[in-house]
C-alpha positions in Angstrom: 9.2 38.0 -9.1 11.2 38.6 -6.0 14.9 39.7 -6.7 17.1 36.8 -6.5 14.3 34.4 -6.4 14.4 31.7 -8.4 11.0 31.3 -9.8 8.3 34.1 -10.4 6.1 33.8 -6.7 3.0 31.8 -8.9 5.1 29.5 -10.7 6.7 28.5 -7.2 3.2 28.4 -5.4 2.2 25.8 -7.8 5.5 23.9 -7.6 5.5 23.6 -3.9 1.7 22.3 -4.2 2.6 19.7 -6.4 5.5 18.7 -4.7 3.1 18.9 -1.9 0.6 16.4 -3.2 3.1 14.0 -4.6 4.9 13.7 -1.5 1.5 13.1 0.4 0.8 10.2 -2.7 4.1 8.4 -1.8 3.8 8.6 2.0 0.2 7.5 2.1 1.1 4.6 -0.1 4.3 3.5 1.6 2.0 3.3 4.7 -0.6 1.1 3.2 2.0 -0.8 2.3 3.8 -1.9 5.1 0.3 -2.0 6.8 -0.2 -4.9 4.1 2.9 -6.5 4.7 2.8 -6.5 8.3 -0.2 -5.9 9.7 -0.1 -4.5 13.8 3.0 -3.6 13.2 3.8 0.0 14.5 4.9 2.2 11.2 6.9 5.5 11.4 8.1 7.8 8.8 11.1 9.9 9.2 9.8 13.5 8.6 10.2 17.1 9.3 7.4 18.9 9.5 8.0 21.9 7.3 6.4 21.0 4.2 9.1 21.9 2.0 11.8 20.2 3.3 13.7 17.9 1.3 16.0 14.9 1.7 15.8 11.9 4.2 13.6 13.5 6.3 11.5 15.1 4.1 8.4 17.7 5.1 5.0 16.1 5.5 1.2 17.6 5.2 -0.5 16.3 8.2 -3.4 14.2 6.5 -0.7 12.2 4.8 0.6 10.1 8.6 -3.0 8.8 8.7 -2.5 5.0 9.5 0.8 5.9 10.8 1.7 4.8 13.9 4.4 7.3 14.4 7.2 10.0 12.9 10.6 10.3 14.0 12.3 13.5 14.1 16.3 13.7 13.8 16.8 16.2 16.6 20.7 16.5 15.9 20.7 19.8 16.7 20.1 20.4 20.7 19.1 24.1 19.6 16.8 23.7 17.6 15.2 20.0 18.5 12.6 21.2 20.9 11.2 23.5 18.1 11.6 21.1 15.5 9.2 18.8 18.3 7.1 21.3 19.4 6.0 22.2 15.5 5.6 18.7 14.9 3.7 18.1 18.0 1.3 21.2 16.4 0.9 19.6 12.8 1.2 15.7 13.3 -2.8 14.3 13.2 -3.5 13.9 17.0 -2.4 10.5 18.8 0.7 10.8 16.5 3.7 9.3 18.7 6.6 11.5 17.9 10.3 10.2 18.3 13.1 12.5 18.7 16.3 10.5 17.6 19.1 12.5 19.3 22.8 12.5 18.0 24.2 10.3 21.1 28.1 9.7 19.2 30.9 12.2 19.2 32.3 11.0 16.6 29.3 11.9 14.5 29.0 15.4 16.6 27.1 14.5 19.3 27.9 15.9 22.8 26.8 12.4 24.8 27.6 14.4 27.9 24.0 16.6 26.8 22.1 13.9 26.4 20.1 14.2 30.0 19.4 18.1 29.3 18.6 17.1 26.0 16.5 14.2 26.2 14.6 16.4 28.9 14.0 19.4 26.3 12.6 17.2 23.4 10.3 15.2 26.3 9.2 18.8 27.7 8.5 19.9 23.7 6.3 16.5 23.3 8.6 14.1 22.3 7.0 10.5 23.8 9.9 8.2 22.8 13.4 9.0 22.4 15.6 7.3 19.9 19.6 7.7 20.2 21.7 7.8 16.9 23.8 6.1 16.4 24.3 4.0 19.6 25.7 0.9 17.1 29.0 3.3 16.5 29.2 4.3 19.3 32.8 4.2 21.6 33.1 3.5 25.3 32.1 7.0 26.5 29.6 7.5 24.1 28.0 4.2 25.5 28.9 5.2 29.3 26.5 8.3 28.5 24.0 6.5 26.4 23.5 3.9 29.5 23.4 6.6 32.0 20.6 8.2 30.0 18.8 4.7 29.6 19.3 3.7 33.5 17.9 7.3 34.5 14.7 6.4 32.6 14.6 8.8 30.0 
């Protein structure tokens, strides 16, 4: 056991795999299913693609999008998003359209002012669509910025 580590290093090998597995379970079923409630209709998962992570976007194992159409990434942080795409990109089965969903509201910490430099970032890490959060809250100069992104054809 590492010092300050939770779990002895087997014990939390064979948690993560199970965790691993079940997760994998739940998103292959919640795929088939809306496949069988809506057939043609496109179907993406919210994700990260570290394995491990937890929460609303939770990791994924690459086998498990099969039959997805898509994954969306939340790419809040203009740091980090182009690594966050650029792993995904590397993991996601191929064909796999990948949606970066960039924080586009101040009030929710977004700097709408960015969004061109980082709109181009996520595109030039492989992002092919973009998605802008939370455009429905947005203010006036959140939605000036969010149309000057749309008009330039980003």
């Amino acid at each position: 056991m590492t010092e300050g580590a939770a779990l002895p290093e087997e014990a939390a090998r064979i948690l993560l795999a199970v965790r691993a597995a079940l997760a994998s379970r739940f998103q292959r079923e919640v795929i088939a299913a809306a496949r069988d409630a809506a057939p043609g209709k496109p179907v993406y998962l919210h994700v990260h693609p570290d394995p491990r992570e937890t929460g609303a976007n939770p990791g994924y194992e690459p086998a498990a999008l099969a039959g997805a159409t898509g994954i969306v990434l939340s790419c809040w942080d203009p740091r980090a998003a182009p690594g966050l795409v650029s792993r995904s990109g590397e993991t996601a089965p191929p064909g796999t359209v990948i949606a970066a969903s960039l924080l586009a509201v101040a009030g929710l910490g977004g700097d709408p002012a960015t969004l061109p430099a980082q709109a181009a970032a996520v595109r030039a890490a492989g992002a092919t669509e973009l998605r802008l959060y939370h455009a429905g809250l947005a203010a006036a100069p959140d939605l000036a910025a969010i149309a000057a992104l749309c008009s330039a054809g980003a």
